[in-house]
C-alpha positions in Angstrom: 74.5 119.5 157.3 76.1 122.5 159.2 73.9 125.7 158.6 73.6 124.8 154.5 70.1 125.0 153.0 68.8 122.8 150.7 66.3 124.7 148.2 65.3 122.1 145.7 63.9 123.1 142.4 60.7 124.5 143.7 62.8 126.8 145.9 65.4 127.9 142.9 62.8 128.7 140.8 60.8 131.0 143.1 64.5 132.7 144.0 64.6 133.3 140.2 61.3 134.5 139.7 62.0 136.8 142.4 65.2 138.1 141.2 63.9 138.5 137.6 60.3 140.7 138.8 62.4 142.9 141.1 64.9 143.8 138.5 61.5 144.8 136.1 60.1 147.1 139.1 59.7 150.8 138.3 63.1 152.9 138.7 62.9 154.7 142.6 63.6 158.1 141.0 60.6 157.6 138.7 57.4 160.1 139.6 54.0 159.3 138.6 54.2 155.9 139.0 56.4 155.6 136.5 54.3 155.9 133.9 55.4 158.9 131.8 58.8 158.5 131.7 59.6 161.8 133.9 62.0 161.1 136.0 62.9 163.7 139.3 66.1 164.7 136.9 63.9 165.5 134.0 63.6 169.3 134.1 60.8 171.5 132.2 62.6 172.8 129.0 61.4 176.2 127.3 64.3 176.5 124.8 62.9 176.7 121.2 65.6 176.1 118.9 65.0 172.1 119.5 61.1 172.4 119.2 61.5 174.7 115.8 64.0 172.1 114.6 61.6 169.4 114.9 58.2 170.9 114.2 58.8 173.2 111.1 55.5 172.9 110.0 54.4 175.2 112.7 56.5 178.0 112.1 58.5 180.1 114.8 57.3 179.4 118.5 57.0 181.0 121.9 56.5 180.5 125.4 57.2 176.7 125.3 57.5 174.5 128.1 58.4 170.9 127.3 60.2 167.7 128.2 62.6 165.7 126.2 62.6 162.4 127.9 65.0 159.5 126.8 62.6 156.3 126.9 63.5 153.4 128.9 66.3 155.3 131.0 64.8 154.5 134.1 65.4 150.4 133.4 68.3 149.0 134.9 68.9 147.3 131.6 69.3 148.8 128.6 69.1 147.4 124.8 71.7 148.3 122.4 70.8 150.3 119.7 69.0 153.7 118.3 67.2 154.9 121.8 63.6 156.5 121.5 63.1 160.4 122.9 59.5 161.2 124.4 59.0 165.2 123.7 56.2 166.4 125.5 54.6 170.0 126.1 53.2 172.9 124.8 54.2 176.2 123.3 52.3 179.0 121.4 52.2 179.5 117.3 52.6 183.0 116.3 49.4 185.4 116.4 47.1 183.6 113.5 49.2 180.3 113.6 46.7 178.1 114.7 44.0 179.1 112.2 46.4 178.9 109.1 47.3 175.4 110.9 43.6 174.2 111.1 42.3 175.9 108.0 44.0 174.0 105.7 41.6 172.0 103.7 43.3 169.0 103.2 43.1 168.3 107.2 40.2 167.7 109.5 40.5 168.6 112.9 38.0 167.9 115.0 37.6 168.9 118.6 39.7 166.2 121.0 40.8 165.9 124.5 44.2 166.0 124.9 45.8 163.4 127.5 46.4 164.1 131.2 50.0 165.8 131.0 53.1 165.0 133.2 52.8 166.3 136.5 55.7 168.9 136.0 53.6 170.5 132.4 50.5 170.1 134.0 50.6 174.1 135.5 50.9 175.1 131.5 48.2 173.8 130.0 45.6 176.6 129.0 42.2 176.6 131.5 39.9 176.6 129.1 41.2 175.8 125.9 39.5 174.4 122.9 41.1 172.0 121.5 41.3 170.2 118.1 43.0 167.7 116.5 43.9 165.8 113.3 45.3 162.7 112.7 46.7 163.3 109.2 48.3 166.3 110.4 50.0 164.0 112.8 50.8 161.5 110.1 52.3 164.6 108.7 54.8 165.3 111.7 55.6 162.4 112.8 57.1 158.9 111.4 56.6 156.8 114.9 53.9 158.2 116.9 52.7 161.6 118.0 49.7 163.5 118.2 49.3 167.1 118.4 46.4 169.0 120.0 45.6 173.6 118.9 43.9 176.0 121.0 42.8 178.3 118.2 41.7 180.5 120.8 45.3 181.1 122.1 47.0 179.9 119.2 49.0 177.1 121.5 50.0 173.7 120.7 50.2 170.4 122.9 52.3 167.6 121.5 53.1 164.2 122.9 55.4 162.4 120.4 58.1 159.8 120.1 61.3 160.5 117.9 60.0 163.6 116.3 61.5 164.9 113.6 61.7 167.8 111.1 58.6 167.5 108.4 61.2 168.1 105.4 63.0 165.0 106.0 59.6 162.5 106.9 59.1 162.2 103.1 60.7 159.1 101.9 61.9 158.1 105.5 61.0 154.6 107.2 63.8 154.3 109.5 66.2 156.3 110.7 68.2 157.7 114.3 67.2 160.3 116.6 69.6 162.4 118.8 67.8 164.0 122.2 
């Protein structure tokens, strides 16, 4: 036999099994336990043009500070086909924004917790902000999923959404790319 090693069936299979949970392990770069899809290259964004683009409804922005985070990235494999964008943070609505956002009759905020935020937002967040949110306004802005939480008191915004994209062109759309 000379050194060779017989692993039978019992011992193939566990090799496989081994091979195939590694290779679904968490990237090494990832932070948070990989869980939010913020990776050590993912940098805090506070560039408006791309957050104006995408949320018209609310009107010209300041003081953002966001992350645009390409989903699934940190996989070593990668599906063909359209690739979903995380965009994450928080910015503020002109002086007044936030009421004319909330007052609208047609919507009915109520108050709600937003979701812990990455790690690298997290410093952003108002202290003791009040915030409210409504889930036909995020029907509104969003065609896959997103959910956006106002601070009337200092007319801020968090969002947390997947493929956002301008309100003008969610009428009539089911389906459709997204570029980062």
């Amino acid at each position: 036999m000379g050194g060779s090693v017989d692993l039978g069936r019992r011992g193939v299979l566990a090799l496989g099994a081994a091979v195939v949970l590694s290779s679904c392990t968490p990237d090494s770069r990832s932070t948070d336990g990989g869980n939010d899809g913020n990776t050590d290259d993912s940098k805090v964004r506070t560039d408006l043009e791309p957050l104006e683009r995408r949320f018209t409804a609310l009107g010209p922005l300041s003081d953002a500070h966001w992350l645009g985070v390409v989903l699934g990235s940190g996989s070593r494999v990668s599906a063909p086909g359209p690739t979903d964008v995380r965009v994450v943070g928080l910015a503020r609505l002109r002086a007044g924004g936030v009421a004319a956002v909330v007052g609208a009759p047609q919507r009915d905020f109520q108050p709600a917790t937003p979701p812990q935020p990455p790690s690298a937002l997290a410093q952003f967040m108002p202290k003791s902000a009040r915030w409210v949110r409504s889930e036909s306004f995020d029907n509104e802005m969003t065609t896959d999923s997103g959910a956006f939480y106002f601070d009337p008191g200092t007319d801020s915004v968090y969002f947390d959404t997947i493929n956002p994209r301008p309100a003008n062109t969610l009428q009539g759309s089911s389906n459709g790319s997204t570029s980062p």
